[in-house]
C-alpha positions in Angstrom: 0.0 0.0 0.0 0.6 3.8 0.5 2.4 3.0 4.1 5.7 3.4 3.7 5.2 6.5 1.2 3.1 8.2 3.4 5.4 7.3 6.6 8.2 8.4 4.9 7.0 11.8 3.9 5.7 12.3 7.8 9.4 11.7 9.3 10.5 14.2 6.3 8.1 16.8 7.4 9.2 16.5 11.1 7.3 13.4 13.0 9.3 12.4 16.0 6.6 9.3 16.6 4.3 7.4 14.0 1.1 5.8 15.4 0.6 2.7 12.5 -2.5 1.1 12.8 -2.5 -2.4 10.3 -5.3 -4.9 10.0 -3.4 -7.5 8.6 0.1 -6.7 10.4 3.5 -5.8 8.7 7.1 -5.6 9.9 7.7 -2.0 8.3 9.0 0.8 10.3 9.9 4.4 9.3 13.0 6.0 10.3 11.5 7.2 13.4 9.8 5.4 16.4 6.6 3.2 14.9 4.1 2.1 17.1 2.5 -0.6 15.5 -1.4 -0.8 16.9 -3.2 -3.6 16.0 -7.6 -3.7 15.2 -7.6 -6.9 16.4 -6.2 -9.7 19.5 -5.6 -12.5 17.1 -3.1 -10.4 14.8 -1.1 -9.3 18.1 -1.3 -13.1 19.0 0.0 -14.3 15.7 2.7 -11.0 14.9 3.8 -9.8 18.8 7.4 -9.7 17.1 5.5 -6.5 14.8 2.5 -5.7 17.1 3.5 -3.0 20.0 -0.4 -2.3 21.5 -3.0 -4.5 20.8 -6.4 -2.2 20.6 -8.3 -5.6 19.5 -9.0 -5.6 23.2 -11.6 -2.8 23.5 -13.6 -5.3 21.9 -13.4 -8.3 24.3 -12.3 -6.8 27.8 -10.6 -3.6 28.5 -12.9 0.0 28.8 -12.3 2.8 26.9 -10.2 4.4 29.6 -8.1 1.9 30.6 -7.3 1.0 27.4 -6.2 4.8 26.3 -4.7 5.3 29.5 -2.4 2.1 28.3 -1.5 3.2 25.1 -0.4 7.2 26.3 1.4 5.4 28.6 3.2 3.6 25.3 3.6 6.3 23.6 5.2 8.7 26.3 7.0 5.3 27.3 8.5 5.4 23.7 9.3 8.9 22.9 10.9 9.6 25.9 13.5 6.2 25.4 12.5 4.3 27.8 11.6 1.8 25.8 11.9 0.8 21.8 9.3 -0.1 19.6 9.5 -3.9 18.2 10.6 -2.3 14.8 13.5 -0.3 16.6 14.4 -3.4 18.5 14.6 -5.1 14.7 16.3 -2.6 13.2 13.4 -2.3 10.6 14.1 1.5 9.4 12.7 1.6 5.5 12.1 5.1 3.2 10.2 4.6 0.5 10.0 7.9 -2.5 7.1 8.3 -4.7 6.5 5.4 -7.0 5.0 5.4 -10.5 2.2 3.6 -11.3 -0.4 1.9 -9.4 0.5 1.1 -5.6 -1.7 -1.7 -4.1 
């Protein structure tokens, strides 16, 4: 898809911190901190080497506020270095320019 354009042309214009939401789960990471947020439990199950908050459980057992209160946690967690993302501990750092054509 349009990911890694589109994360690539956020860290150019200044983002210290992406917030990736995936359906389906991917290892990509931008050249800045990527939280990878998943829509559902079973793809944190089956990627937790890609997946750094699972949101999939606002549907099954955590409230609204406990859940958010989690994930600002995460994110202050992560862009003040106390902790790295899963693609940080990887080393998965990818730029991707404009392509031509059709991008699927």
């Amino acid at each position: 898809g349009n990911d890694p354009v589109s994360c690539t042309n956020l860290t150019a214009s200044g983002a210290n911190l992406i917030l990736f939401t995936t359906g389906r789960g991917t290892p990509y990471g931008a050249p800045v901190p990527t939280i990878k947020i998943s829509s559902n439990s079973a793809l944190a199950a089956r990627k937790p080497g890609w997946i750094d908050y699972d949101a999939g459980a606002l549907l099954e057992q955590k409230s609204y506020g406990a859940a958010a209160s989690e994930l600002m946690k995460l994110i202050l967690d992560v862009a003040s270095g106390r902790i790295r993302t899963n693609n940080e501990q990887r080393g998965y750092k990818e730029i991707s320019i404009f392509r031509n054509g059709v991008t699927l």
